[in-house]
Each structure stands twice: as structure tokens, then as C-alpha cells.
C-alpha positions as CSV (number, residue, x, y, z in Angstrom):
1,X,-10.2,14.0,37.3
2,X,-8.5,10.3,37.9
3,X,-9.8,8.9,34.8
4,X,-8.1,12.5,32.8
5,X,-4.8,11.5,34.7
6,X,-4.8,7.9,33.4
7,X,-4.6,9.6,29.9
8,X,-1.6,11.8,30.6
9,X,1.0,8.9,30.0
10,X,-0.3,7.8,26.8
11,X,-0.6,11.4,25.6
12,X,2.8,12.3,26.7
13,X,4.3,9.1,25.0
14,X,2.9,10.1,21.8
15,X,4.1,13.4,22.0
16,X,7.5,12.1,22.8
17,X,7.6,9.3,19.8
18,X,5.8,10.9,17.3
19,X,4.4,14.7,17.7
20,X,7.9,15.8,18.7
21,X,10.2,14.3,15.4
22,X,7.3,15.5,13.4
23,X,7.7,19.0,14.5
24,X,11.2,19.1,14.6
25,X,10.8,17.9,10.3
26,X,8.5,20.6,9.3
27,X,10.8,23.1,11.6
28,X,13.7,22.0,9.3
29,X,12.0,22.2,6.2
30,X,11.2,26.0,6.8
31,X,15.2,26.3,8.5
32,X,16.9,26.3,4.2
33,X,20.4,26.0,4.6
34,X,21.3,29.2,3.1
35,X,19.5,31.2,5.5
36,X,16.8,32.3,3.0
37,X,13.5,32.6,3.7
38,X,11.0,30.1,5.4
39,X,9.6,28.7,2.1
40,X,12.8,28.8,-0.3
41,X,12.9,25.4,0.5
42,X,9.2,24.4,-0.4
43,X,10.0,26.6,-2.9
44,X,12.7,25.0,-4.9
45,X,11.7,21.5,-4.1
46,X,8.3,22.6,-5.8
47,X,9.8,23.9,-8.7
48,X,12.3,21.0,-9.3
49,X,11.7,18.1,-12.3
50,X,12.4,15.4,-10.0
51,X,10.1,16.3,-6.8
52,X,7.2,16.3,-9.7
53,X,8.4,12.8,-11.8
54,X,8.3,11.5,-8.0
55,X,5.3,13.0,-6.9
56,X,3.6,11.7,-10.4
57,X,5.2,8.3,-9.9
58,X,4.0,7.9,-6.5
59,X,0.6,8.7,-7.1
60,X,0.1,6.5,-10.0
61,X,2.0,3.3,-8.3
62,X,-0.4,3.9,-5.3
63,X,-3.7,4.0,-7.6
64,X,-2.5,1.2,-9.7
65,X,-1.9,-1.3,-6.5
66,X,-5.4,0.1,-4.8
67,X,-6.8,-1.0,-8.0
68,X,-5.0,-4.2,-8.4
69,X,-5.4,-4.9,-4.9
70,X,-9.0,-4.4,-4.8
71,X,-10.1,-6.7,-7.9
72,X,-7.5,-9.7,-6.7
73,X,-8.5,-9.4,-3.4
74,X,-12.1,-9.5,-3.8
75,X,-12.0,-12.2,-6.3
76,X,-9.7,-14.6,-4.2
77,X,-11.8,-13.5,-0.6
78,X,-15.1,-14.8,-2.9
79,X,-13.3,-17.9,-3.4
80,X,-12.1,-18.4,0.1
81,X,-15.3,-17.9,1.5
82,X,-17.7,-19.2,-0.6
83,X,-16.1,-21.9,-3.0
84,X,-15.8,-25.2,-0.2
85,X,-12.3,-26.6,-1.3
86,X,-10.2,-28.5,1.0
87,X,-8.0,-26.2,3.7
88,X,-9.6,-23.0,3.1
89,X,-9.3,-22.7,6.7
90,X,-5.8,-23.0,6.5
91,X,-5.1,-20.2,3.6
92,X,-7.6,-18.1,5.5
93,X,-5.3,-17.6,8.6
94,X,-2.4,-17.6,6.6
95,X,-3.5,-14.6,5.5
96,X,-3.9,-13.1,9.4
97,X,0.0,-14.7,9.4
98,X,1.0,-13.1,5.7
99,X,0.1,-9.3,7.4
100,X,2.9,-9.4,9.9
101,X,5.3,-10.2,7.0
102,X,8.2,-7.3,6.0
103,X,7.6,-6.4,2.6
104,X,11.0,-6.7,0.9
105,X,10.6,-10.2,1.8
106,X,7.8,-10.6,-0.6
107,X,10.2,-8.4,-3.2
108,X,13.0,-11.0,-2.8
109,X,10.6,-14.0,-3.1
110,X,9.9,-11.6,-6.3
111,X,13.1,-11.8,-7.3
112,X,14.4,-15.3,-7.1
113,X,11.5,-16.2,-9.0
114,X,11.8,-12.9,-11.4
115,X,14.9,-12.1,-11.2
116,X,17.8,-11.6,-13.5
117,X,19.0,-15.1,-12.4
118,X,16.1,-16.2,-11.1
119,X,13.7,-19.5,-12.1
120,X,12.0,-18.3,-14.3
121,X,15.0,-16.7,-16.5
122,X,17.1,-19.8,-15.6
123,X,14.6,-22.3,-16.9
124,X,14.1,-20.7,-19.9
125,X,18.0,-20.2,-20.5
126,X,18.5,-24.3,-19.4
127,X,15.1,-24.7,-22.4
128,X,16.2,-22.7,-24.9
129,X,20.0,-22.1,-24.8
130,X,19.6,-18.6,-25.2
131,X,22.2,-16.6,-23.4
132,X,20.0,-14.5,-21.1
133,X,16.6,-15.0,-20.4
134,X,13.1,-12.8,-21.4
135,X,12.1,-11.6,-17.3
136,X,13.4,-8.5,-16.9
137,X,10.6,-6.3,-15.2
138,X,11.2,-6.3,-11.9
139,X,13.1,-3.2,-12.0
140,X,10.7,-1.5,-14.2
141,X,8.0,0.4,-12.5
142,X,5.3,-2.9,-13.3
143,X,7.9,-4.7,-11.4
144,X,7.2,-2.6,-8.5
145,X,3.2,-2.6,-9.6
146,X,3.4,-6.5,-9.0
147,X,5.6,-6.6,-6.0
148,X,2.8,-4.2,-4.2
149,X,-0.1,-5.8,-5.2
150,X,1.2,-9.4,-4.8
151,X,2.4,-7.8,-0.5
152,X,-0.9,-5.5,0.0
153,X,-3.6,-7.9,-1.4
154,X,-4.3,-9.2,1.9
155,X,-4.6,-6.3,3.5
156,X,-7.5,-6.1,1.7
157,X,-8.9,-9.6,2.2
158,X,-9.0,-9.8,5.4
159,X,-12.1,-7.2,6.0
160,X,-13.3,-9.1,3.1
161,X,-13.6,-12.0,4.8
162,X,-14.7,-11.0,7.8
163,X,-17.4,-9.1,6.0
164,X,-18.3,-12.5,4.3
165,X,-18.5,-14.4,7.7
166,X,-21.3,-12.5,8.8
167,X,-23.4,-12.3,5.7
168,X,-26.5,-14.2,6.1
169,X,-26.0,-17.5,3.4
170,X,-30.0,-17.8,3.4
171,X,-30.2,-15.0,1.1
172,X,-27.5,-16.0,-0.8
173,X,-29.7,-19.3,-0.7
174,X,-33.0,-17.6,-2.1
175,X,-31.5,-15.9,-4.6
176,X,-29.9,-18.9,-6.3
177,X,-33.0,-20.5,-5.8
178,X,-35.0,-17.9,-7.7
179,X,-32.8,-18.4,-10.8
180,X,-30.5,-15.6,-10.1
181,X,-26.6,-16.8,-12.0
182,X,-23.7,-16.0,-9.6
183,X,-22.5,-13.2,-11.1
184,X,-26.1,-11.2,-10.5
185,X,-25.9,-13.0,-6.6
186,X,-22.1,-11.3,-6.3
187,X,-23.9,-8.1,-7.6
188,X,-26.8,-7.7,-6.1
189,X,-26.3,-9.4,-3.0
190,X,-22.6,-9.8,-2.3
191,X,-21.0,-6.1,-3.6
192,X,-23.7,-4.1,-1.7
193,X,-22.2,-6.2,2.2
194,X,-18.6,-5.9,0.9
195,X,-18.6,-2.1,0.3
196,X,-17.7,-0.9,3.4
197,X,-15.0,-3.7,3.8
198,X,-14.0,-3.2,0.2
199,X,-13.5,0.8,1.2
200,X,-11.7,0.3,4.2
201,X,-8.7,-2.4,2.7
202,X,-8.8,0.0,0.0
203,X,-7.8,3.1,1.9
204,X,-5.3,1.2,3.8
205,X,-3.5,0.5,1.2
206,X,-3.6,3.1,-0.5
207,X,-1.9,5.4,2.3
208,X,0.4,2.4,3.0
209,X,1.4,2.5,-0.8
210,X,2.2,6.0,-0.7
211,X,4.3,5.7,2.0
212,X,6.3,2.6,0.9
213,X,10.0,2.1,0.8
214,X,11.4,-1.2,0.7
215,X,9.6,-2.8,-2.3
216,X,10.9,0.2,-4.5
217,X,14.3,-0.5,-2.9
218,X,14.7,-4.2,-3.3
219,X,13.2,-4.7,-6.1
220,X,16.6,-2.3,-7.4
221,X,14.3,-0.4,-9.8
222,X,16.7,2.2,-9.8
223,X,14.9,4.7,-12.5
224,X,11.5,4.6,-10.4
225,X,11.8,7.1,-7.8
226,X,9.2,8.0,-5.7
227,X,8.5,10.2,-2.3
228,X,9.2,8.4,0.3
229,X,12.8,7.4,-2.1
230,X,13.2,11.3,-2.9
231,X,13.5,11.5,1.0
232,X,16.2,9.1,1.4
233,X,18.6,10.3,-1.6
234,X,17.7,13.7,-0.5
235,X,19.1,12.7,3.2
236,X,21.2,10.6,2.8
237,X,22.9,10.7,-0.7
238,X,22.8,14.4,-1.3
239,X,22.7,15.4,2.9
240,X,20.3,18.0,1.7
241,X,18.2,17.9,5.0
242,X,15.7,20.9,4.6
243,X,14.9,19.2,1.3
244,X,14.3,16.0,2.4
245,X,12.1,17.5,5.1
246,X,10.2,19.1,2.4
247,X,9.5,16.3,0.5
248,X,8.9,14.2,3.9
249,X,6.2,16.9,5.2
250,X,4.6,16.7,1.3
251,X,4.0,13.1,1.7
252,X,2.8,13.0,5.8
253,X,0.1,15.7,4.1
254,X,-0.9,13.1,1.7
255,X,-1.4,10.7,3.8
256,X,-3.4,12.3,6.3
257,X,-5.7,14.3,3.8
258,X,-6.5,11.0,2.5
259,X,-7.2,9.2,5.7
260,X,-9.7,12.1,6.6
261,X,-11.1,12.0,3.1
262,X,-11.6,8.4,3.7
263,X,-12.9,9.3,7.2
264,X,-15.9,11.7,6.0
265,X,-17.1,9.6,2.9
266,X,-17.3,6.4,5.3
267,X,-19.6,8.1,8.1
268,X,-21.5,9.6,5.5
269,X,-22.2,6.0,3.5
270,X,-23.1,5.0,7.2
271,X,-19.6,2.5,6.8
């Protein structure tokens, strides 16, 4: 019995911070404001264009970073770890200090290198003469592809490497000493240790990328709208709160069937 009462305030906290606003969303998205029936609102949100160009647009911004994250963050984690080159320490735990960064900071490093006015544009203009300057993607949706893979990379280099750190270099020893050419050693021998590491930055980023607001708002891509962006204009542009909730509850659904789909396929590859 003491140690069930030692798990009362830590239960009742997260009923207080999180169980209760979630519940009082999904009781507004079934409370329309018209005093219809519980699912009008899932019902017209459903059938309107821009719940589906979001939903479509979120989807494929979060696949295309999970990709993009996954092959630059497994290249660059090979390199850390196993190409010696001088303060590899160093970038190593600047990646454990990159995590705790805010991501529009990353989007407005983005843009004054990016940017309408930024470096790049400005030494082109200064170059050429030209009146404007050729970058002008950042507000496209493969601006906000770059600005999420260049923020969530790390996220999925840092399993990587501490996958890496505990891979035994003797076989990586006996394989090149049998003849085997580094890309059969990454392979055979390095692919098969980084899976599980490789599966777990991967889903992380993936549910963070479904969920994410600022890059899409600083980078001002103002024709790329996805969930989590539906919600606010919803909310706060359009105060159409059953709506929002609708759209909010959609994307918490997401996220969660995806963290348990991620949850069964690792304990059954034994991850």
C-alpha cells in the first residue's frame, strides 16, 4: 500500500496538466457551435478542402524529414564515430547541446542565410548587380523540408552514436582485414547494430514532425499549411473553437497510433 501512495501525486499531476485539457478538447470538438449533433463538427471539418490539403501536407512534410533525417544522420553519426578527425569530441556533445535548442531558432539561422535579404541573396546581388537575388525557397514547402531536417537530424544522431560506442571495433577490424571495402563493413556489420537506433530517432521525429509549429511559422511559408497550423487559424484567426478541437484531436490520434505502431514493431524486432 505505501509504495501505491507514493504514486498518487505523480498520477494526479498528470491528470491535472495533461489528461484534464485533453478531455476538455475532444469535449469541445463534439460541443459544434450551432447546437447540432456531436459529430457535425468532425463532420464538416472532414469534408472541407483545407482540413485534407493540410492533412496531405502534413503527412508528406513529416515522411520527407524522417527520410532526410535518417540518411544525413546516419551518414554524419558514421563520420563522427568512425572517421578520427580533430574535435570530434567536441561536435559530438554539441549535438547533446543542439537538442535543447528552440526550433525557430534554427528557421531564423535559415533565414538570414536564406532569406529574402539574406547572405546568400545579398552576395549574389553585391556579384552580379542583379536587382534581387535567386534564393527564394524558404517559404516554399522545401524551405520547410530543409529547415526540419537541418533542426531534427540530431535527434536522430544521437542514438546513433550511442549505438556506435558500444559496437565492438574488433569486428569491424576482421572484416576489413578479410578484404571486405567499407561500404560492405557499413552493410553487413554496421546497418544490422544501428537498426534499432536508426528506428527509434526515426519515430521521434516523425511524431515530432507532425506536431510541429514554429518552423512552418517562421520560416513565413504562408501557402504551406499544415495540422498543427490549421489549429491555430482555426483558434485564433477564425475563433472557430469546435473546429480547431477537431483538427487538434485528428492530429493527438496520429501521434499516438504512431507511437504504438512504433511500440509493437520494436518489441517484436526484439529493439
Amino acid at each position: 500500500m505505501p509504495g501505491r501512495l507514493w504514486s498518487v501525486p505523480p498520477v494526479a499531476v498528470l491528470a491535472l496538466v495533461f489528461l484534464y485539457p485533453l478531455a476538455l478538447v475532444v469535449q469541445q470538438s463534439l460541443t459544434p457551435d450551432n447546437g447540432g449533433g456531436a459529430f457535425d463538427a468532425y463532420a464538416s471539418v472532414f469534408r472541407s478542402h483545407a482540413f485534407r490539403e493540410a492533412l496531405g501536407t502534413t503527412v508528406w512534410l513529416a515522411a520527407g524529414a524522417t527520410a532526410g533525417c535518417l540518411v544525413l544522420g546516419f551518414a554524419l553519426a558514421l563520420v563522427i564515430a568512425f572517421v578520427p578527425f580533430p574535435g570530434a569530441r567536441a561536435v559530438a556533445k554539441f549535438i547533446d547541446v543542439f537538442l535543447s535548442f528552440p526550433s525557430f531558432l534554427i528557421t531564423l539561422a535559415l533565414l538570414f542565410i536564406y532569406g529574402t535579404v539574406g547572405m546568400a541573396n545579398g552576395v549574389w546581388t553585391a556579384v552580379t548587380g542583379a536587382a534581387d537575388g535567386p534564393f527564394h525557397f524558404l517559404t516554399t514547402p522545401w524551405g520547410v523540408l530543409l529547415a526540419e531536417i537541418t533542426y531534427f537530424t540530431p535527434f536522430v544522431m544521437r542514438p546513433l552514436l550511442a549505438a556506435f560506442s558500444q559496437l565492438e571495433t574488433a569486428q569491424l577490424e576482421v572484416a576489413s582485414s578479410l578484404g571486405a571495402k567499407p561500404a560492405l563493413i557499413i552493410r553487413r556489420v554496421i546497418l544490422p547494430e544501428a537498426l534499432p537506433a536508426l528506428a527509434a530517432g526515426g519515430s521521434l521525429v516523425l511524431v515530432m514532425c507532425l506536431n510541429e509549429f514554429g518552423i512552418v511559422l517562421f520560416t513565413g511559408a504562408k501557402d504551406v499549411t499544415t495540422l498543427p497550423m490549421l489549429v491555430y487559424g482555426k483558434a485564433i484567426l477564425e475563433s472557430d473553437y469546435p473546429a480547431a478541437c477537431v483538427v487538434a484531436v485528428v492530429n493527438i490520434a496520429m501521434s499516438v497510433g504512431l507511437f504504438g505502431l512504433y511500440r509493437v514493431v520494436s518489441k517484436r524486432a526484439g529493439a
